[in-house]
C-alpha positions as CSV (number, residue, x, y, z in Angstrom):
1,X,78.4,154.5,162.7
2,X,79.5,158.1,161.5
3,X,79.2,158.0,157.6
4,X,82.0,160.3,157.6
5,X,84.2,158.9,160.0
6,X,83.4,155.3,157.6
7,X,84.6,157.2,154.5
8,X,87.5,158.9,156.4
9,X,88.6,155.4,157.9
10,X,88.4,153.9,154.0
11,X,90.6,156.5,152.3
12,X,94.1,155.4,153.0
13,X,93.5,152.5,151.7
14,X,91.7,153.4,148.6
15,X,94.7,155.5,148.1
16,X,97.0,152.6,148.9
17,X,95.5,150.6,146.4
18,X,95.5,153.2,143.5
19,X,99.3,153.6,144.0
20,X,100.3,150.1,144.1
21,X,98.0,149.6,140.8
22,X,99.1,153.0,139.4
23,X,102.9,151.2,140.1
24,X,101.8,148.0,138.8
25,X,100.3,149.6,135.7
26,X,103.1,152.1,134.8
27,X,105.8,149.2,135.2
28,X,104.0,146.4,133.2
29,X,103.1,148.5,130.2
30,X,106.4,150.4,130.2
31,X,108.0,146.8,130.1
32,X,105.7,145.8,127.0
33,X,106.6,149.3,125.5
34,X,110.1,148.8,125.7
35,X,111.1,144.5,125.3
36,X,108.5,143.8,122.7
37,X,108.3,146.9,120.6
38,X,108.7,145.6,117.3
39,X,106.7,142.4,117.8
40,X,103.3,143.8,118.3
41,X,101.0,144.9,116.1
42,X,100.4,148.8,116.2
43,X,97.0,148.5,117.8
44,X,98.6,146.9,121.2
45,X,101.6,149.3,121.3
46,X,98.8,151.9,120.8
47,X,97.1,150.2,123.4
48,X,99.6,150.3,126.0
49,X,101.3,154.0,125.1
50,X,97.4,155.2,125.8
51,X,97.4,153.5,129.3
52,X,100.4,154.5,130.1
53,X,99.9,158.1,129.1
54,X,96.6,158.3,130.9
55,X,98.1,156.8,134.1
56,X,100.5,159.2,134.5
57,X,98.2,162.1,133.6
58,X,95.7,160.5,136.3
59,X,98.9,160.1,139.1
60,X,100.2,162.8,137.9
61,X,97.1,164.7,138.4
62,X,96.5,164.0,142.0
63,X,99.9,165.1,143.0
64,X,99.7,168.8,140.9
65,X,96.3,169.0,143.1
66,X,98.6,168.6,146.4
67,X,100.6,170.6,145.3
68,X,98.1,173.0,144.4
69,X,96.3,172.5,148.2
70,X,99.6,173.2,149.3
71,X,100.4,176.1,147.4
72,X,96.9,177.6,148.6
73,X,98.4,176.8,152.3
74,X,101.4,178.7,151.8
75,X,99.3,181.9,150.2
76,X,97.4,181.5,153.2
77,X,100.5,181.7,155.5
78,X,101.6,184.4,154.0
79,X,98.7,187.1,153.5
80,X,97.9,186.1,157.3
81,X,101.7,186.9,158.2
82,X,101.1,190.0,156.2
83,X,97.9,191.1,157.7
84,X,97.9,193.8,160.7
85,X,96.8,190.9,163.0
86,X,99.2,192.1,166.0
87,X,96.9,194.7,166.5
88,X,94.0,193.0,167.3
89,X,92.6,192.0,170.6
90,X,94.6,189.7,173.1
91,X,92.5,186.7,171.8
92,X,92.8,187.3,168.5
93,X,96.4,187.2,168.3
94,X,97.1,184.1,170.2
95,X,94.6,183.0,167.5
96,X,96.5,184.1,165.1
97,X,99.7,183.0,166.5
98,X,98.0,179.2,167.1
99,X,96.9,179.7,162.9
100,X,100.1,180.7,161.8
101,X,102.0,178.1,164.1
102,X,99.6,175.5,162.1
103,X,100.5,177.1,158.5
104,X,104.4,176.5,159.4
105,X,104.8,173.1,157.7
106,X,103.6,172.0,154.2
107,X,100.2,170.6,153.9
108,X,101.0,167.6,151.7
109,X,98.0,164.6,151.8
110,X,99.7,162.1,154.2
111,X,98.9,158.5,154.6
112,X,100.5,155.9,157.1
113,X,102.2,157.9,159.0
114,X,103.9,160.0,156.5
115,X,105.0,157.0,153.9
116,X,102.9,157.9,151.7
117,X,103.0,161.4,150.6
118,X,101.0,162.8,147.6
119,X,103.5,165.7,145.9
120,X,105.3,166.1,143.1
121,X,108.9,165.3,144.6
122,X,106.7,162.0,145.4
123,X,105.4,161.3,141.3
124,X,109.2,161.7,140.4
125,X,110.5,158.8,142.7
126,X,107.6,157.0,141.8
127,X,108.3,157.1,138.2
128,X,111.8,156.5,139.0
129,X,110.8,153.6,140.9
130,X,108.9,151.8,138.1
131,X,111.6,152.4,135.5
132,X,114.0,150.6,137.8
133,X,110.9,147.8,138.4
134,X,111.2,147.6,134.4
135,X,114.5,147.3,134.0
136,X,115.2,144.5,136.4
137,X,112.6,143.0,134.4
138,X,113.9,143.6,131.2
139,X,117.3,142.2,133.3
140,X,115.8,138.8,134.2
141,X,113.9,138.5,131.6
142,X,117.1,138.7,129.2
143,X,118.9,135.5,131.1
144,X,116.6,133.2,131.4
C-alpha cells in the first residue's frame, strides 16, 4: 500500500485523539487550578498553570495556522479575481472560472465530515466547552 494514502487514512484520527486529550487536559488541570488552589504546594499549581498554558498555546497554535492557510486562500481568491484573467484564451478562463469556483468557500482543515473543524471560532467553543466540563465538575464534586 501507498505510504501516502496510509498517512492520509491515519490523520483524522491522530487529530481526533489530540482534541479529545487536548479537552481532557485543559478540563482536568483547569479543575485542579481552580477547587484545590490553596491546598497544593506551589510546585503543583506551577505544574499545572504550565500545562495548561502550553496546551492552549499548542491548540491554540494549530487553529492560527488554519486560519493562517485560510487566510493565504482568500489572498489567493482575490489577486486571481483581480488578475486580467478574462482576457486569456477560451481554456484559460474556464480554468480560471473552475479555480476561482474552488476558492469560493473557506479552506478550514475538516475532519469527519465537517465535525471537526480546525479554526479559531472552533478553539473558542472548545475552551468554552472545557470550562463548562469544569464546572459541572466543580458542581458534583461540591454535593457529594
Amino acid at each position: 500500500m501507498n505510504l501516502h494514502f496510509q498517512i492520509s487514512e491515519e490523520i483524522p484520527f491522530i487529530v481526533l485523539l489530540v482534541v479529545i486529550s487536548n479537552y481532557m487536559n485543559i478540563s482536568f488541570t483547569l479543575y485542579q487550578l481552580i477547587v484545590y488552589t490553596g491546598h497544593q504546594s506551589n510546585g503543583k499549581l506551577f505544574k499545572f498553570l504550565a500545562e495548561l498554558i502550553l496546551t492552549l498555546v499548542q491548540f491554540g497554535t494549530y487553529c492560527n495556522t488554519a486560519e493562517r492557510w485560510d487566510s493565504c486562500h482568500a489572498r489567493m481568491r482575490a489577486s486571481l479575481y483581480t488578475s486580467q484573467w478574462y482576457t486569456c484564451s477560451t481554456q484559460t478562463r474556464k480554468d480560471m472560472c473552475m479555480l476561482l469556483s474552488r476558492l469560493r468557500k473557506p479552506n478550514y482543515p475538516r475532519f469527519y465530515q465537517g465535525v471537526i473543524e480546525i479554526s479559531n471560532p472552533m478553539f473558542v467553543r472548545f475552551v468554552n466547552v472545557c470550562y463548562k466540563a469544569v464546572n459541572v465538575m466543580k458542581i458534583t464534586s461540591s454535593r457529594g
